[in-house]
Every structure is written in C-alpha cells, then in structure tokens.
VMD Tcl script that draws the C-alpha trace (Angstrom):
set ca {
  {-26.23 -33.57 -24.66}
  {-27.21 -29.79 -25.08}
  {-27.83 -29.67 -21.15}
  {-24.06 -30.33 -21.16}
  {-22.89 -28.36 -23.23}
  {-24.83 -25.75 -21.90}
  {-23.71 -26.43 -18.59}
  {-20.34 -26.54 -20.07}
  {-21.10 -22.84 -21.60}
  {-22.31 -21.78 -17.93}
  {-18.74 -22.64 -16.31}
  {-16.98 -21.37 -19.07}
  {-18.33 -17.95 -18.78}
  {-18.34 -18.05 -15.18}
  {-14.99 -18.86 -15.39}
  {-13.99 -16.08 -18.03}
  {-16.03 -13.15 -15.98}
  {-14.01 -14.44 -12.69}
  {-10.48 -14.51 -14.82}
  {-11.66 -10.82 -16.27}
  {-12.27 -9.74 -13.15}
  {-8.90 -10.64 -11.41}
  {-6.86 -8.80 -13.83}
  {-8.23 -7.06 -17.06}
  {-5.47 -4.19 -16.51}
  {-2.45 -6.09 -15.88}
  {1.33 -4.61 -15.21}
  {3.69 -3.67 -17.89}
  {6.27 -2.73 -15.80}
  {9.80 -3.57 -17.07}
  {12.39 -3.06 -14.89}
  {15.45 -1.25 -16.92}
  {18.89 -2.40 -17.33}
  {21.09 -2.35 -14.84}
  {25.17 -3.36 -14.94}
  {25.90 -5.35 -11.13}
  {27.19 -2.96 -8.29}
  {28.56 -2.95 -5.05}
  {27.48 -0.63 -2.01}
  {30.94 -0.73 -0.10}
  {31.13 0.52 3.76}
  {27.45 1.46 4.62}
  {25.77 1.46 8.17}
  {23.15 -0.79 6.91}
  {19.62 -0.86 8.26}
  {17.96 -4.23 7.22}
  {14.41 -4.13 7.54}
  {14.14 -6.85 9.55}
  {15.39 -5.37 12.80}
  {19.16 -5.74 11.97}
  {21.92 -2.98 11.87}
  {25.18 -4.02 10.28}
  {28.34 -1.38 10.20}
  {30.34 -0.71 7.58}
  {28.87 -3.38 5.64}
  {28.39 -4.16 1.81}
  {25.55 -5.53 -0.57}
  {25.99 -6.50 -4.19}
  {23.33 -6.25 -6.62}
  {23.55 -8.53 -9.07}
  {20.96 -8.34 -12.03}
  {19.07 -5.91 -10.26}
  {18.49 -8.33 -7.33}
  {20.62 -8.09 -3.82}
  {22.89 -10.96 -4.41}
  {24.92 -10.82 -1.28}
  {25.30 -9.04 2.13}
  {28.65 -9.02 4.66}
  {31.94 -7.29 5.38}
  {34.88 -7.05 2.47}
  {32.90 -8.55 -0.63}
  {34.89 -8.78 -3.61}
  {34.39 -5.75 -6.03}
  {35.59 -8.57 -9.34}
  {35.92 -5.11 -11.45}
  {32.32 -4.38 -10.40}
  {31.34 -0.39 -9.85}
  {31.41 0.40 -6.43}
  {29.53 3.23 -4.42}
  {31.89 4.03 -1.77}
  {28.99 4.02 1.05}
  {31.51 4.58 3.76}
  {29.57 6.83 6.38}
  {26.72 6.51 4.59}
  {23.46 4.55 5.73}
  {21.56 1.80 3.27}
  {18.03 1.16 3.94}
  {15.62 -0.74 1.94}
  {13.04 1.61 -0.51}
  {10.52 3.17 1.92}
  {6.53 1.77 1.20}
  {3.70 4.26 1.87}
  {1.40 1.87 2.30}
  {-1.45 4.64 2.52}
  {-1.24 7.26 -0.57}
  {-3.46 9.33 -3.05}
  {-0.96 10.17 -5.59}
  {-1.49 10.54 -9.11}
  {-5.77 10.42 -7.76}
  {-5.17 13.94 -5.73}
  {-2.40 15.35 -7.70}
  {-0.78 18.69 -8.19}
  {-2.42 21.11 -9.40}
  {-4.92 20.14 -6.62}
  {-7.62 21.51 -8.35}
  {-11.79 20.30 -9.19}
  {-10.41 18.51 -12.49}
  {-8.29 16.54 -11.25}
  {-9.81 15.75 -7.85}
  {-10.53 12.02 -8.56}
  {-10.07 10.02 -5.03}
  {-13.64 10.21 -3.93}
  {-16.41 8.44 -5.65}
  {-19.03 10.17 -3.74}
  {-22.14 8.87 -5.63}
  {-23.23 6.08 -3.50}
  {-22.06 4.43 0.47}
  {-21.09 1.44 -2.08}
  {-18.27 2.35 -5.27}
  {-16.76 -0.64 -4.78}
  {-16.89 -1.23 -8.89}
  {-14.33 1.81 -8.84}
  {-10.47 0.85 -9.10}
  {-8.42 4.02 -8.38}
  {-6.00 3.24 -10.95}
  {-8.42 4.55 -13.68}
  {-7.81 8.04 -12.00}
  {-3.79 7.97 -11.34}
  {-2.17 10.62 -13.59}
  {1.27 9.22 -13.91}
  {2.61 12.85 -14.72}
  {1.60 14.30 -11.15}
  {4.52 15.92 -10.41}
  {4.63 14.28 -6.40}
  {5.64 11.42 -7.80}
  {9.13 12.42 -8.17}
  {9.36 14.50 -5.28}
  {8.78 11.06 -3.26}
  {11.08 9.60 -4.97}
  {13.94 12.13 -3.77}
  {12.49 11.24 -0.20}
  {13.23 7.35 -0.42}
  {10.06 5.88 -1.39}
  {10.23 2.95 -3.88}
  {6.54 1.68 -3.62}
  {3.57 2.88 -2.57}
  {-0.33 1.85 -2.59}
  {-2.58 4.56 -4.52}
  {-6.17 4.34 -2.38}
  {-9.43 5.56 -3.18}
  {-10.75 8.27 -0.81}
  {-12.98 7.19 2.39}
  {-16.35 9.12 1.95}
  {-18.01 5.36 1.47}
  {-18.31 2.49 3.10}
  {-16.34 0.93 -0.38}
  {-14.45 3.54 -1.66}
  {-13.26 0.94 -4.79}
  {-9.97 -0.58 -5.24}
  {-6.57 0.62 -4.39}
  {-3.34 -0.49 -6.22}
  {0.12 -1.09 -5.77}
  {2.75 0.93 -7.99}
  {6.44 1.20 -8.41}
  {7.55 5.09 -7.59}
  {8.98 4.78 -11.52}
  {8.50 7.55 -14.39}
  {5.60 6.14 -16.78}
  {3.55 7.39 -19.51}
  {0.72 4.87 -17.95}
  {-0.15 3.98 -14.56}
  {-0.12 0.03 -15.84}
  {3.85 1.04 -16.37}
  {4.09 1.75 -12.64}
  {1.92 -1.07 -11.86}
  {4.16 -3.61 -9.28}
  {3.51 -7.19 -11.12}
  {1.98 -9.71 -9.13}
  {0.49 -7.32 -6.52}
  {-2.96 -8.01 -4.68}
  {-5.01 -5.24 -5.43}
  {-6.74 -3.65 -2.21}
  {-10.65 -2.73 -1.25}
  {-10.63 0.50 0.65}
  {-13.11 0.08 3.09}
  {-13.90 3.34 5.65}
  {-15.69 3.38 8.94}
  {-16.24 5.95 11.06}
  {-17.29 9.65 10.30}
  {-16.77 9.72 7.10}
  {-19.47 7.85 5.31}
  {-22.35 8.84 8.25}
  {-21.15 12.93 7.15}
  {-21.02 11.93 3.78}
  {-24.29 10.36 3.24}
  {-26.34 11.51 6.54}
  {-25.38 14.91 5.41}
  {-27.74 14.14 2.00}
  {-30.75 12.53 4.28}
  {-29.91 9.06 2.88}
  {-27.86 5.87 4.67}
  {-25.77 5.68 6.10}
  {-26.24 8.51 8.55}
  {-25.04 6.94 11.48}
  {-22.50 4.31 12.94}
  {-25.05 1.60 12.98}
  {-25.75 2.41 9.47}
  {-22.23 1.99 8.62}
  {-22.01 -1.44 9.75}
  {-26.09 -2.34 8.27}
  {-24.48 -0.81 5.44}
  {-21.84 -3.18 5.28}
  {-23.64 -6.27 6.11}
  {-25.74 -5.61 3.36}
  {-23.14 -5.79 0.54}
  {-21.35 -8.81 2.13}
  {-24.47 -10.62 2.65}
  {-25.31 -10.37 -0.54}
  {-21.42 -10.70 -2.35}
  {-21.43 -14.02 -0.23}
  {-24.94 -15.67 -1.42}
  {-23.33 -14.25 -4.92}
  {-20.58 -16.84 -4.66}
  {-21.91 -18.94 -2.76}
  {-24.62 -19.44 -5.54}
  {-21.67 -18.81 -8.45}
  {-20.21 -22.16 -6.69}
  {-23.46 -24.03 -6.80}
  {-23.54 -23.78 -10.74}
  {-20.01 -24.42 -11.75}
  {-20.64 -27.33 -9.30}
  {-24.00 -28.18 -11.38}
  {-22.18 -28.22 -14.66}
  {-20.44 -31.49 -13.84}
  {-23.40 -33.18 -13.78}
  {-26.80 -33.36 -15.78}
  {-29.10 -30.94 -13.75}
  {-31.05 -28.36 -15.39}
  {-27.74 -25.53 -16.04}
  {-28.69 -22.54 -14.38}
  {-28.56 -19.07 -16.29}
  {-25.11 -17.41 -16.37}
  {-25.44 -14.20 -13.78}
  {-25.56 -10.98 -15.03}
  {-21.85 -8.90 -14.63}
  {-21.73 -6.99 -11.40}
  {-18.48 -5.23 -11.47}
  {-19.12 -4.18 -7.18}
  {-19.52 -7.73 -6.88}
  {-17.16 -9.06 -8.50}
  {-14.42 -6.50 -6.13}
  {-15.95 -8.52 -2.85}
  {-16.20 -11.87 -3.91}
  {-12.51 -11.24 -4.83}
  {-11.65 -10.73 -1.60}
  {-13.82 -13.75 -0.23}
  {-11.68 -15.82 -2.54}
  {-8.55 -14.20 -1.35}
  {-7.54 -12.44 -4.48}
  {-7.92 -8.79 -3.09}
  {-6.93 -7.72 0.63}
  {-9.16 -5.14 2.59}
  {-7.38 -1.92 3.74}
  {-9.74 -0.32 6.17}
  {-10.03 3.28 7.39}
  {-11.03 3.29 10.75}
  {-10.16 5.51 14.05}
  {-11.74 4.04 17.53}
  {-10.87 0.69 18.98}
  {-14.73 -0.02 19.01}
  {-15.47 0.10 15.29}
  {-12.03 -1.91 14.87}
  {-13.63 -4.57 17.00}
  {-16.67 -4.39 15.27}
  {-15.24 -4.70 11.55}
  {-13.20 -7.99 12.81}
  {-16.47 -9.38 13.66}
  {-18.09 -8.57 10.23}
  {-14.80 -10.02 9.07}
  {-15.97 -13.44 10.53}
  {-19.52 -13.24 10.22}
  {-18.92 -13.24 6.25}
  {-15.36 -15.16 5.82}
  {-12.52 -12.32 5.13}
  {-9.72 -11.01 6.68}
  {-8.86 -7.07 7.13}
  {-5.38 -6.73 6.12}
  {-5.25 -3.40 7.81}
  {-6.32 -0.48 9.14}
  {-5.79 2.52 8.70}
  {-5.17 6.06 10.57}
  {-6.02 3.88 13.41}
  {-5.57 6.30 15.86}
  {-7.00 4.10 18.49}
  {-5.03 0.64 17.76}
  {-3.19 1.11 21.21}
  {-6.05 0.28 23.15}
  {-6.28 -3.38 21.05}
  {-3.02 -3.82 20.35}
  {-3.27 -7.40 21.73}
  {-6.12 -8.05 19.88}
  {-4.92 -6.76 16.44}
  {-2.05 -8.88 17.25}
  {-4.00 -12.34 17.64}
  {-6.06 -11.64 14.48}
  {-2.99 -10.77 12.37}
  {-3.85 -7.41 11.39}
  {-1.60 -4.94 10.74}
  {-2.27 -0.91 11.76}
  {-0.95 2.00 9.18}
  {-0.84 4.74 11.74}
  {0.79 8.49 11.50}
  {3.22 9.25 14.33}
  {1.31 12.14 15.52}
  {-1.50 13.60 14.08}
  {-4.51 13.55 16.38}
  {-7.60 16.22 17.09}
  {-8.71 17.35 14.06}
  {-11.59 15.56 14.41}
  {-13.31 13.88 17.15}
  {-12.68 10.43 16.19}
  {-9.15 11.27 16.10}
  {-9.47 12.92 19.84}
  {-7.79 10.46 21.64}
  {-4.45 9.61 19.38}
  {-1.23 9.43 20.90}
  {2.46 9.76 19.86}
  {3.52 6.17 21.00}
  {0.52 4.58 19.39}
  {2.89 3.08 16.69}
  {5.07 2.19 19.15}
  {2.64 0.18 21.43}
  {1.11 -1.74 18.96}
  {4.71 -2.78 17.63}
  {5.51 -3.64 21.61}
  {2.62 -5.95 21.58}
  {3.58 -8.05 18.73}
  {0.90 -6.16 16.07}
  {2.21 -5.36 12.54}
  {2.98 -1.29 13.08}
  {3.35 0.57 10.13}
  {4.08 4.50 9.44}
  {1.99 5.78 6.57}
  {1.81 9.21 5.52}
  {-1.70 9.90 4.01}
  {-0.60 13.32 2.66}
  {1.71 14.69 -0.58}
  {4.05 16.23 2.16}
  {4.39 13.82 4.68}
  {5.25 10.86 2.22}
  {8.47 13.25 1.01}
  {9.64 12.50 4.59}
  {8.60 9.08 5.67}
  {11.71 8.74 7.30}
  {11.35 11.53 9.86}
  {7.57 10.57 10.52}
  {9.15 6.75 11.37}
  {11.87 8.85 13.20}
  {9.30 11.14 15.59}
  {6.86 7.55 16.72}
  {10.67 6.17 18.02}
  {11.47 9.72 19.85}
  {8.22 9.07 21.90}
  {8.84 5.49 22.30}
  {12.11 5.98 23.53}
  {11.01 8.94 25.99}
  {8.55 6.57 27.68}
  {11.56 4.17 27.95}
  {10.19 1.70 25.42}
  {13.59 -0.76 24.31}
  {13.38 0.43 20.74}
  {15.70 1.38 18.06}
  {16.42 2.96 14.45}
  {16.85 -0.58 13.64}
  {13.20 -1.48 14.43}
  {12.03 1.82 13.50}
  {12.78 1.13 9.77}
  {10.40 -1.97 9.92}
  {7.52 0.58 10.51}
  {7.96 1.71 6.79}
  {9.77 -0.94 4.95}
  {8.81 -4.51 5.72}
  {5.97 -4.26 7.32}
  {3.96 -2.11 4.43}
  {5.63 -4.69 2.70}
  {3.77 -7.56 4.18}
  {0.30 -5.67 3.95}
  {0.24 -5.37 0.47}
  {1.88 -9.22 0.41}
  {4.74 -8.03 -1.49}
  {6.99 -9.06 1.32}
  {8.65 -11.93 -0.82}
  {9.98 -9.21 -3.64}
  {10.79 -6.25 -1.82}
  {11.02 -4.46 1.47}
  {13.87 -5.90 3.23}
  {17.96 -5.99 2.46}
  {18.03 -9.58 2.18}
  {19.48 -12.11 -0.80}
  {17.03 -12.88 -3.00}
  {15.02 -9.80 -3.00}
  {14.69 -6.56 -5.20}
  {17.49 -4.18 -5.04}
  {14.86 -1.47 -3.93}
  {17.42 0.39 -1.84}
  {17.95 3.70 -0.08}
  {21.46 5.55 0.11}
  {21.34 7.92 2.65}
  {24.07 10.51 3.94}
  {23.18 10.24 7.35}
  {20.92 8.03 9.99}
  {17.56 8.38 7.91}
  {16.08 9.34 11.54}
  {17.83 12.55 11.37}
  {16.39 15.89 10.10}
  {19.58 16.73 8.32}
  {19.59 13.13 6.21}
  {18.75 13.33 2.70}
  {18.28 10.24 0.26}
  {21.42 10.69 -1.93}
  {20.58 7.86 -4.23}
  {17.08 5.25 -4.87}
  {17.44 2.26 -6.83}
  {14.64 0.48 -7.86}
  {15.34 -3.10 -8.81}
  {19.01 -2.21 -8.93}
  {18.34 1.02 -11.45}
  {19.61 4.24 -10.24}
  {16.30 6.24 -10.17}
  {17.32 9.16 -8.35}
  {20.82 10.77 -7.73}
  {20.90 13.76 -5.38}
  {24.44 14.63 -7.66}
  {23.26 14.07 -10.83}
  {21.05 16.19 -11.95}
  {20.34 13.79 -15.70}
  {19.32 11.43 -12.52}
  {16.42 13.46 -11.07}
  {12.84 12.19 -13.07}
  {10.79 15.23 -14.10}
  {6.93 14.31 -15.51}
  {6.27 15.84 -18.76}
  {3.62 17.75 -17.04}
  {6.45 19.83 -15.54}
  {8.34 20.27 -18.78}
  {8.27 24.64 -18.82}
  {6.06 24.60 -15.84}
  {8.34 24.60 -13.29}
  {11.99 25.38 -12.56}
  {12.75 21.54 -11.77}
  {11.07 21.40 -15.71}
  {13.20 24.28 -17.03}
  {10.30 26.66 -16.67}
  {11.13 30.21 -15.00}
}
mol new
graphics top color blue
foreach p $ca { graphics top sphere $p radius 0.5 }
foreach p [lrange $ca 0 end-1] q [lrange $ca 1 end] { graphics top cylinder $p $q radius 0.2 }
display resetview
C-alpha cells in the first residue's frame, strides 16, 4: 500500500510539473465592449484568396456575423466603407517588440539570451515591455497580432509568444488566449559567430546540428523515461523517484507532445533540409522557418512536409547566408503549394506590412507569375495565422471568426493607403480621425508629441 501511494505521489507530481509547465502565465486578455456594426460598400479582401466589391460584413458581438451585398443595417451603426478596402488584421508572425523596444538602448535590450547555445528555459514574454511605444505605431499600420520571438544567437533562443496588438499594463493582458507558444530555434551563422567567436560550441555548422541533437536526444529519453513512470504507477513496481524540474526541458518535451510549435531561423536550403531530418530523427514538426531566404530552391519540399516559410520580400546580402535571396522567393514558394508568409523582423518594416506583401507581388507579377492582391493578402493574414494555429479565431473575413479587421482608404498594396480604422475583436482600436482613438503607452505620456510632450 505505500508503494501505491507513492506511485500515486510520483504521477501526481509528474502530472502537476507537466500542467505548470504548459501554462503558469496564462492570458488575461478581455476583449472590450463593443455595440454590433456594419462595414457597408467595401472592396473586401478575404484572406482566403477572395475579393468581393462593394461588399458588407456585420460584426455582431465582436465576431463577423455575416458577409454579402445589401445586409440590413436593423438601426445598427454603419461605416460607410464605400471606396474603401476591408482586409482582415495583418499578423507579423516574426517580431521583437516590447523585447527590443524604443529607446533601443543596453537596458532594455532583452531579445538575446546570449549565455549558453541552449536558453531554451527563457520565454520572451518575461522581457516584453507593454509600454514600448512601437506597439501603437503598428497598430496605425494594420497589425492586429503578432508573435514576440526571442533573438537567434542560440541554437534555442527560448520561447516566443503570441499577443494581441492591444494597450496593456501587462504583457499577460496582450496575451492571445489559447495560443501555442513557440521555440525559436536558429541555424545558420548566428550561433557558430556567437559561440565560435568565445572558443566554445558551437563554432561551426556541424556543431549547430551536434548541438541540437544533443538537447533532443536527451529531451526525448526525458519523456520517454517521464512516460515509463506514470506508466509504472498503475501497477505495483518499485515507483521511481520524481525527476528533478528542468525548466529547458520541460520547453522541448512540450513540443514533442505537441503543446509548443518550433519557429526556426534558418537561411540556405541545405540547413532547411537538414533541420527536417532532425525533425524526424527525434519526432517534431518545424512549424516554420524563418528569413528563409533560400526556401525557393525547396519549395516542393517545404510543401510535402507542411512547413510554412516567413520570408521578407527583399532583403538579401547583408550577410553571406543571405547572398543568394531573391525578390520572388515569397512568390515561388506560394506557386508551389508551400505556406508563404511576409514577416517583417524589424520595428519599421512591421508599420508597413502591407507594402512589404505589396513589393513580393510586384516581382511575381513582373516574372508573369498569375498572382493577385487577393492572394497577396494571404501572405500576411491567414497564413501567419495558421503558423501560430490561430487560424480558427482570426486571420480571415469569414463568419464565425474575430472581427480583427482592417479599414483601409485605398488598395492596401498601394504606397498612398493608410489604415483608417483597426478593430480588434470588433473594438475600434485605432481611428486615423479620431484622435481619443489613437493608443499612446504611458511611457510616452510628456515624452513625445504623440504623448503631449514638446
């Protein structure tokens, strides 16, 4: 009897370390209250490939309730949207907000764990500032949602998270609910530079991957072992001691069990190839990559293993892994069936998601690729969407889903558009005409002229 009830005690604190570890700093985002609306007379780009003219959408308890031609208003508000373009909320699946913020300076410069190849106990949220002022200004340019990544100077940078582009006094209040958080995973220069630079490992690319063996290895014979004793506890065998807490580990078996997806950071088609076949030598699945300045060259495969590429539309050369980018990288891989995505990577460029969407279609178009604004918009709405598997709740203009919506006063693939209006689960975040509707953090408050400083 006390071998079962210490076995009983084993699974039980297995149990509790595995629960603690999924979630110990859970959302407490609320979305505000919102009165039903109706977008009347927009050129409406979908998400899902579709243009409609001079259609409407209701939003009904902050959700999109209905999509066509000549809804009835029933006394509702209405946004006359007549030529005016809706979009869904732009997703930067790749940003460092609130971990780089502005002021960019040493104190506040907490992206990079750069104390060992393997951080991967770190969760970036526990460095977000919620009052960086870039929040806001990405807000003006459209984005709704965005993941917040750890830097790439090791091979496990930590894990990223998911947040609602919503003003919060705490990054759990911008937290989306429900959202897989994300190991950040880099490949590539980085770590070798990083770590070769120091005369330690890894300080080259076959270090990188020993390097990553090594902590899968080991985070599978973790499991694989934490299995064996809740296993043992339903019987009468000897009960095994509990294992110590391993907070790295604990990030990696996650993502064995399929709790946390793997964003990677990688640049040549070879060390793509080469991280899918870690992927199956241990049991997990890269979600994406990322930068992928190569993914052109294995579209097809990227395709067949489901993996989606966060790419820029055309930055290339700055370092020699990045040598051989090209402006229709994003879209080739989205020709050959892959999951294409625009990211920004940068304060600046995520202000303007739009436009970086809108220069990958001007070189797909000038090669004579058959692509449109219409698929265009996927490359920063529903496919981010799907690789942070939020897809179901947001990223698309489709019943059922989030009224996370874009108002735009021209074809968002112009230079001369300008978001007008963001809703976030049918709120009315930002107002382009309304000044009481333009967030500003406290941090800004006298600092700035946005704040009321001079």
């Amino acid at each position: 009897m006390p071998s079962l009830r210490l076995s009983l005690l084993t699974l039980l604190v297995l149990t509790s370390l595995d629960a603690l570890a999924r979630d110990p700093y859970g959302s407490t985002y609320t979305p505000l209250p919102v009165e039903d609306l109706l977008l009347r007379g927009a050129t409406v780009l979908t998400g899902t490939g579709e243009k409609l003219e001079n259609s409407d959408v209701l939003i009904v308890d902050g959700k999109i309730a209905a999509v066509g031609v000549g809804l009835p208003d029933d006394g509702l508000e209405v946004v006359d949207a007549a030529g005016k373009w809706l979009t869904p909320g732009i997703i930067d699946v790749h940003s460092h907000l609130g971990a780089y913020p502005s002021p960019g300076v040493a104190s506040t410069s907490d992206g990079n764990e750069m104390t060992s190849p393997n951080t991967a106990q770190v969760w970036v949220e526990h460095s977000v500032w919620p009052q960086d002022p870039q929040f806001p200004l990405a807000l003006a340019g459209g984005v709704t949602s965005l993941q917040i990544l750890p830097g790439s100077a090791n091979l496990f940078g930590g894990r990223g998270v998911t947040l609602k582009n919503v003003p919060s006094r705490t990054v759990q209040g911008m937290k989306f609910p429900g959202a897989k958080p994300a190991l950040k995973m880099a490949c590539g220069e980085n770590p070798k530079r990083a770590y070769g630079s120091k005369g330690q490992s890894p300080a080259t690319r076959m270090g990188n991957i020993a390097g990553f063996r090594a902590a899968w290895a080991k985070a599978r014979h973790t499991l694989d072992e934490r299995n064996r004793q809740a296993a043992a506890a339903d019987d009468d065998a000897e009960p095994a001691k509990p294992p110590e807490p391993d907070l790295a580990q604990d990030t990696l078996i996650g993502v064995l069990e399929g709790d946390i997806l793997i964003h990677n950071h990688c640049y040549r088609a070879d060390e793509m190839a080469w991280m899918i076949d870690v992927g199956k030598e241990y049991g997990f699945q890269i979600t994406a990559f990322h930068h992928a300045v190569e993914a052109y060259k294995i579209a097809d495969l990227l395709a067949a293993e489901g993996i989606c590429s966060a790419m820029w539309a055309d930055w290339w050369g700055f370092k020699l892994e990045a040598f051989d980018g090209i402006s229709e990288n994003v879209a080739l891989v989205d020709q050959a069936g892959a999951c294409a995505i625009v990211h920004s990577d940068s304060a600046v460029g995520i202000q303007r998601l739009n436009q970086e969407a809108a220069k990958a279609l001007a070189a797909a178009q000038r090669q004579g690729m058959p692509l449109d604004e219409a698929d265009a918009m996927t490359w920063i709405t529903l496919n981010p969407a799907k690789a942070l598997a939020i897809d179901d709740q947001t990223g698309s203009i489709e019943v059922g889903k989030a009224a996370d919506l874009v108002l735009w006063n021209a074809s968002p693939f112009s230079v001369y558009s300008q978001a007008e209006q963001v809703y976030i689960d049918g709120y009315r975040y930002y107002d382009r005409n309304d000044p009481a509707r333009q967030p500003v953090t406290d941090f800004e408050l006298d600092q700035t002229v946005s704040g009321g400083g001079r």
